[in-house]
Backbone as CSV, one residue per row, in Angstrom:
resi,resn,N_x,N_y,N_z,CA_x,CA_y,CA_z,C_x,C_y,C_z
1,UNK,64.413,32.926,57.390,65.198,32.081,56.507,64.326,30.934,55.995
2,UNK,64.715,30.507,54.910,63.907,29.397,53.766,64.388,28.149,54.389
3,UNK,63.170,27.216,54.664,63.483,25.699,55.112,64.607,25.116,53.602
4,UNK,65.726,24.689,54.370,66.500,23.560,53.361,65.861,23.105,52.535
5,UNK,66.120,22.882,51.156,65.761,21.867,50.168,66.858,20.528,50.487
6,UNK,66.679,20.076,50.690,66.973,18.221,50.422,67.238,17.946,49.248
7,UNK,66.391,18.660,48.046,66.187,18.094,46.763,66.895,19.206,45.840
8,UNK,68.696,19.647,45.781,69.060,20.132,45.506,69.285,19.807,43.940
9,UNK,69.632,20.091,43.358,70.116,19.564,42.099,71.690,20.263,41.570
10,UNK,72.701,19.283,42.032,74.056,19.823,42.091,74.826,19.601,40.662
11,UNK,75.039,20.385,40.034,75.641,20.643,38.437,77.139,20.752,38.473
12,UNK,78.021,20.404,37.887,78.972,21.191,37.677,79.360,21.812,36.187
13,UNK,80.096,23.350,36.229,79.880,23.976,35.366,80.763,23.248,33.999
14,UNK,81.459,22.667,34.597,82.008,22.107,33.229,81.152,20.530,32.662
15,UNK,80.174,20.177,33.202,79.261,19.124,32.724,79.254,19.388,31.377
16,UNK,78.838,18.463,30.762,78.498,18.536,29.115,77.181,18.845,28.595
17,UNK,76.281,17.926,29.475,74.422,18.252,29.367,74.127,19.017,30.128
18,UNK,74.856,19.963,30.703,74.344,21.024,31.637,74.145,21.963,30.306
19,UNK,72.771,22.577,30.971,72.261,23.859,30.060,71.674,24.989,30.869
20,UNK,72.187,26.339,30.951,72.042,27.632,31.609,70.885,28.082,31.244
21,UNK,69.926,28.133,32.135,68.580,28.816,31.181,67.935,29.742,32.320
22,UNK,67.854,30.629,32.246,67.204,31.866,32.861,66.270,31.955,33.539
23,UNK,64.858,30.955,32.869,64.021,30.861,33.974,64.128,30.296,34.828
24,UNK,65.131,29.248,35.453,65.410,29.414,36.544,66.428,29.648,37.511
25,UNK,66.510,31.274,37.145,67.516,31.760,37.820,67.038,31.877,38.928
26,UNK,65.988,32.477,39.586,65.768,32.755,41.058,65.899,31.136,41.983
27,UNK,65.917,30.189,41.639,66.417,29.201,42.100,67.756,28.808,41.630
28,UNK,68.433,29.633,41.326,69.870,29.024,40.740,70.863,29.991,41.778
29,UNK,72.038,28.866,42.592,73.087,29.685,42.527,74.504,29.117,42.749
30,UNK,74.859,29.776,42.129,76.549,29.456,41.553,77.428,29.438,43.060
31,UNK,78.403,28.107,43.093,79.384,28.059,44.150,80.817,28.249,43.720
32,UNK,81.376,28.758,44.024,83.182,28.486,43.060,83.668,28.418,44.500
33,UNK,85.106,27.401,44.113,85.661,26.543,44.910,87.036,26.781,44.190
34,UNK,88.175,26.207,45.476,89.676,27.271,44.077,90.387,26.186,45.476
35,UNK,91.613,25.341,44.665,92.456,24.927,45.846,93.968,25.223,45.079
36,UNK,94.567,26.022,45.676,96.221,25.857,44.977,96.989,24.735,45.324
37,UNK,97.742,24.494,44.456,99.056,23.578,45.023,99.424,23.682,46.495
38,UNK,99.880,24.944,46.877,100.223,25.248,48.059,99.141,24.536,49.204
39,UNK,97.944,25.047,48.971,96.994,24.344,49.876,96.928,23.392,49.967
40,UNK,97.169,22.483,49.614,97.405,20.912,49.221,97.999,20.485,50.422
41,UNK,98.906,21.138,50.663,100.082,20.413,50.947,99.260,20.660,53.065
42,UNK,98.124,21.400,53.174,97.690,21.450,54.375,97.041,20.390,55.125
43,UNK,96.645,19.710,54.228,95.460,18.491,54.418,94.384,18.652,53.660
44,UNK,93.090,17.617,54.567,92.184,17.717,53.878,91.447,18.590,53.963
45,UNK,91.305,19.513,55.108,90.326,20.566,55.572,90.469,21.792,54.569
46,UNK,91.504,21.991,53.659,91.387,22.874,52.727,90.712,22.446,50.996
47,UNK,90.147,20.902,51.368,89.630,20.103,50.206,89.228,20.565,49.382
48,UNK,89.325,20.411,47.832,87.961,20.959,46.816,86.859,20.696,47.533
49,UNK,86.811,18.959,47.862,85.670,18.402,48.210,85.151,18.926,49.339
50,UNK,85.826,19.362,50.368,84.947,20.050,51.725,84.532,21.250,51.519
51,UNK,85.192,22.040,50.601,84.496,22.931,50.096,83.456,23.230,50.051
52,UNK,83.354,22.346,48.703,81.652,21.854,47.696,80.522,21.471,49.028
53,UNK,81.004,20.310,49.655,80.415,20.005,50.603,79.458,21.388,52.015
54,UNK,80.318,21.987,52.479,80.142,22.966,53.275,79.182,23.890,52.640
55,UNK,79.805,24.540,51.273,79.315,25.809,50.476,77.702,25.358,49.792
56,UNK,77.638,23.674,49.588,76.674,23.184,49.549,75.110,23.187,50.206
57,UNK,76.033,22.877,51.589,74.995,23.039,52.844,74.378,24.632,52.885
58,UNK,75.176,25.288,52.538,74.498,26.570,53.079,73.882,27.128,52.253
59,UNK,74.166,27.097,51.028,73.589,27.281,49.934,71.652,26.964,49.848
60,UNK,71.973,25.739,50.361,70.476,25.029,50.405,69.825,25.306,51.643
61,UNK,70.627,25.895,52.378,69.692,26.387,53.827,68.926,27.803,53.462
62,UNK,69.445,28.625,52.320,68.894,29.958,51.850,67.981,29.543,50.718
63,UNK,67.411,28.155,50.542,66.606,28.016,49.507,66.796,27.527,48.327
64,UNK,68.206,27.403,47.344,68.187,27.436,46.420,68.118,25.890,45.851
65,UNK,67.532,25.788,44.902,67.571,24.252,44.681,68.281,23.742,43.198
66,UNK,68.764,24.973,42.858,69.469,24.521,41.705,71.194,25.043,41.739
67,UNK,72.310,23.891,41.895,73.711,24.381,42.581,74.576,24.202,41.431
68,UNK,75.292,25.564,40.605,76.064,25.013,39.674,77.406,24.728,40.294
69,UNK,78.599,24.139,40.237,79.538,24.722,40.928,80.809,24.994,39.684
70,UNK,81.577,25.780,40.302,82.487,26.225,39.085,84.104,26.263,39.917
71,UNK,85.261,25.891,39.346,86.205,25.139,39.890,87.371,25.811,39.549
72,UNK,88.481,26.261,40.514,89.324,26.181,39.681,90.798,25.420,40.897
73,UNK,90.860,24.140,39.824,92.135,23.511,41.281,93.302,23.774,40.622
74,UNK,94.091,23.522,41.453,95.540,24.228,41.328,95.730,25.210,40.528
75,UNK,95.105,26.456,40.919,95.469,27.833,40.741,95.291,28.756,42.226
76,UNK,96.389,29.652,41.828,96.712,30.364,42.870,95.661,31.314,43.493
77,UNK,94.938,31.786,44.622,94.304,32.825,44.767,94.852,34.429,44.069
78,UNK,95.993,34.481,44.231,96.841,35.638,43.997,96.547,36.048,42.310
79,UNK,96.031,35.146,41.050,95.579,35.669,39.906,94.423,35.607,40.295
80,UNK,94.092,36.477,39.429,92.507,37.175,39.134,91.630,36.223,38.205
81,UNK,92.879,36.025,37.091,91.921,35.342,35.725,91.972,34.162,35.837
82,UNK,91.208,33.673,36.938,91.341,32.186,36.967,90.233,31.666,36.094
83,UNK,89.810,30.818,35.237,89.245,30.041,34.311,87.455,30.152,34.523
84,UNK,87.614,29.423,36.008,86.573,29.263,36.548,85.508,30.104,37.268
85,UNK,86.468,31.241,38.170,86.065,32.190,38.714,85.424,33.236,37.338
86,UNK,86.264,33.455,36.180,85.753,34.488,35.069,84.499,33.425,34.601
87,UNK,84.560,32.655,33.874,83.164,31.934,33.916,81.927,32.199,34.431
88,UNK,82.239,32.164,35.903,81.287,32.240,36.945,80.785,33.723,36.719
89,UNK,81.860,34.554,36.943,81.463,36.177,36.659,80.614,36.415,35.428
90,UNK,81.336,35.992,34.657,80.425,36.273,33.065,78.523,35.637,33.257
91,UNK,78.753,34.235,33.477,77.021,34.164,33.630,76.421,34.467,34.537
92,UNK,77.202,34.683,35.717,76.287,35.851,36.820,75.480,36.841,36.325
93,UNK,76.631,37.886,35.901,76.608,39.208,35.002,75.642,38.815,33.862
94,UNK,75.290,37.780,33.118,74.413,37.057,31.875,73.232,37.033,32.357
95,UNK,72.797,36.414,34.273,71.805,36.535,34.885,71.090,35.042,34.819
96,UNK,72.439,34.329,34.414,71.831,33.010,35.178,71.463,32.145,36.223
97,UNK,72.087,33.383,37.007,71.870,32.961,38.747,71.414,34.459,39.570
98,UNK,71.246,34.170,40.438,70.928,35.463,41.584,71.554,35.249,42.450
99,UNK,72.413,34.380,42.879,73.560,34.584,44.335,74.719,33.165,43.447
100,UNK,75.703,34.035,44.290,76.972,33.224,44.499,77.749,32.738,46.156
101,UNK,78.266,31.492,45.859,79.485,31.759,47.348,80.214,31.328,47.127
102,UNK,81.425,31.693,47.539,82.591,31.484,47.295,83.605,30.869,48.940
């Protein structure tokens, strides 16, 4: 396994000056994060933010130093076409990244 980067560079996909560019995909990889209403109502341990946080850490323990993340809050797991998750699929599939976690 790849020593942690420290020096991650954390994006989110809906930023405005964020720009997708290919060469560096082998350092790029996409996190999506999803909290429903329902989950809400559990506390904080089902957080967007602990999420990001957690999916963060591990992310950067496999090397990658470039983290987009892609969001979708209050939507249900139970649809498919969530906003954020198709996003994510489409520039995967485009080959702007080489791993995801979810």
């Amino acid at each position: 396994m790849k020593q942690p980067s420290n020096k991650a560079k954390i994006y989110y996909a809906t930023d405005t000056g964020l720009r997708y560019g290919k060469k560096d995909r082998a350092k790029t990889a996409f996190i999506y994060v999803r909290i429903s209403r329902e989950d809400e109502l559990e506390g904080e341990s089902n957080s967007i933010q602990n999420q990001i946080k957690l999916l963060t850490q591990l992310v950067r323990e496999y090397g990658y130093t470039v983290l987009i993340i892609f969001m979708d809050d209050g939507i249900t797991g139970v649809v498919a076409k969530r906003p954020g998750l198709q996003d994510m699929l489409a520039k995967l599939e485009q080959g702007y990244a080489v791993a995801y976690i979810a």
